[in-house]
C-alpha distance (Angstrom), angle and dihedral (degrees) to the residues before:
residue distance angle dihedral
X1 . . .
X2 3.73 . .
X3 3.36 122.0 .
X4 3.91 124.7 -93.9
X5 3.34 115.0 -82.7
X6 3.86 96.4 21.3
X7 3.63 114.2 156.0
X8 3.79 124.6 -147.3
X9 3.51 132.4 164.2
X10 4.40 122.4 -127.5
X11 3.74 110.8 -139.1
X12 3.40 139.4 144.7
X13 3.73 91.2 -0.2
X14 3.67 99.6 -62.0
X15 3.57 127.4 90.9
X16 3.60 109.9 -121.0
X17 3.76 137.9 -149.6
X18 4.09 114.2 -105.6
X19 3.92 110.3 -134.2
X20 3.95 87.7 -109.6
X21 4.15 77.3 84.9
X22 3.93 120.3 -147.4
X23 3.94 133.0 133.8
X24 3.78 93.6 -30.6
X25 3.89 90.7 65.0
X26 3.79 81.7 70.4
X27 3.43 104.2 49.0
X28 3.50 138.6 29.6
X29 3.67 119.0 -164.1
X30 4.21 118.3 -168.7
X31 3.60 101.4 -135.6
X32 4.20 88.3 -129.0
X33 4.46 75.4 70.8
X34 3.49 91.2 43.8
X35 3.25 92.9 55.8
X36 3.50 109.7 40.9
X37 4.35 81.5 52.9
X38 3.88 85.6 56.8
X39 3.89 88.7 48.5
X40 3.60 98.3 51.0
X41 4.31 89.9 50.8
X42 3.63 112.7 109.1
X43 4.10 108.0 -95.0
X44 3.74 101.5 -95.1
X45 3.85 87.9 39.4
X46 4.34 75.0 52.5
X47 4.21 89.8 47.1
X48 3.60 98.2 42.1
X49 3.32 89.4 48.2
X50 3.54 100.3 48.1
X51 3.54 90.1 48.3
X52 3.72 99.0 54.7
X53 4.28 88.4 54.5
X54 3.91 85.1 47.5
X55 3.58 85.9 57.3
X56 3.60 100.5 47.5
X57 3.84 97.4 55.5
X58 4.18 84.9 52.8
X59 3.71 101.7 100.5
X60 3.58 101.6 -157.3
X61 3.48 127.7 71.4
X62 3.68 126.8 -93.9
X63 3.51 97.0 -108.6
X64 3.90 100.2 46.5
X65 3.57 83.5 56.8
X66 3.75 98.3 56.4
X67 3.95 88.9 43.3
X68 3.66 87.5 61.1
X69 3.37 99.9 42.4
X70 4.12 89.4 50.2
X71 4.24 83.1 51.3
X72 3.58 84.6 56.6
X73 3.47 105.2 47.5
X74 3.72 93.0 50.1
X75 3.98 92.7 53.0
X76 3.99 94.1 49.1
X77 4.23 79.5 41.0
X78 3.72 85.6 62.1
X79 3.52 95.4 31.2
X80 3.87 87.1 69.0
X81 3.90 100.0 38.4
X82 3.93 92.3 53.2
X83 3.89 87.4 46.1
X84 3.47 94.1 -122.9
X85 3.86 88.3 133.8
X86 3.73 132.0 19.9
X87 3.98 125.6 -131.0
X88 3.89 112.0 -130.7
X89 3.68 111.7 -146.7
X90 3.86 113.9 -105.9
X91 3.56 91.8 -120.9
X92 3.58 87.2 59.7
X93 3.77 95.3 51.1
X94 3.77 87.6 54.6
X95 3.30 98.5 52.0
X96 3.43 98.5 50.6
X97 3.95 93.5 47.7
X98 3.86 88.0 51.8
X99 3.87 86.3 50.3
X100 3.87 90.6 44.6
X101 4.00 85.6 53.9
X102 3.72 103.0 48.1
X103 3.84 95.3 44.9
């Protein structure tokens, strides 16, 4: 795996090595390969790798994230204890997504 911070450059279809030099100088790997490797992974291999490239094109940090998701969560917590919105029962929001989908 290349090291953190390695840069490389996408064209053509192949992932290229950056002239900072390192592993990818040795190999180039089209990203048609690259992806058919990725395919062939078991799923969760699949997930945890799809996660992890989800996460890299974020471009805030982890924990900024989770601060504003807590902010959030508190104002649709109070949202729902001063009534200024009303929960809807799962079951309710299934059923009307499965009536939504069958017409």
């Amino acid at each position: 795996m290349p090291a953190v911070g390695m840069a490389c450059s996408f064209s053509q279809g192949w992932l290229a090595p950056s002239p900072q030099g390192g592993y990818l100088d040795r190999m180039r790997i089209s990203v048609e390969k690259l992806t058919a490797e990725a395919l062939a992974l078991p799923a969760d291999a699949r997930a945890l790798l799809a996660d992890q490239l989800a996460e890299s094109l974020d471009p805030f940090p982890e924990e900024y994230v989770r601060a504003l998701w807590a902010v959030e969560a508190l104002r649709r917590r109070d949202e729902v204890h001063t009534k200024k919105v009303i929960p809807i029962p799962a079951e309710t929001v299934f059923d009307r997504v499965r009536e939504s989908l069958n017409g």
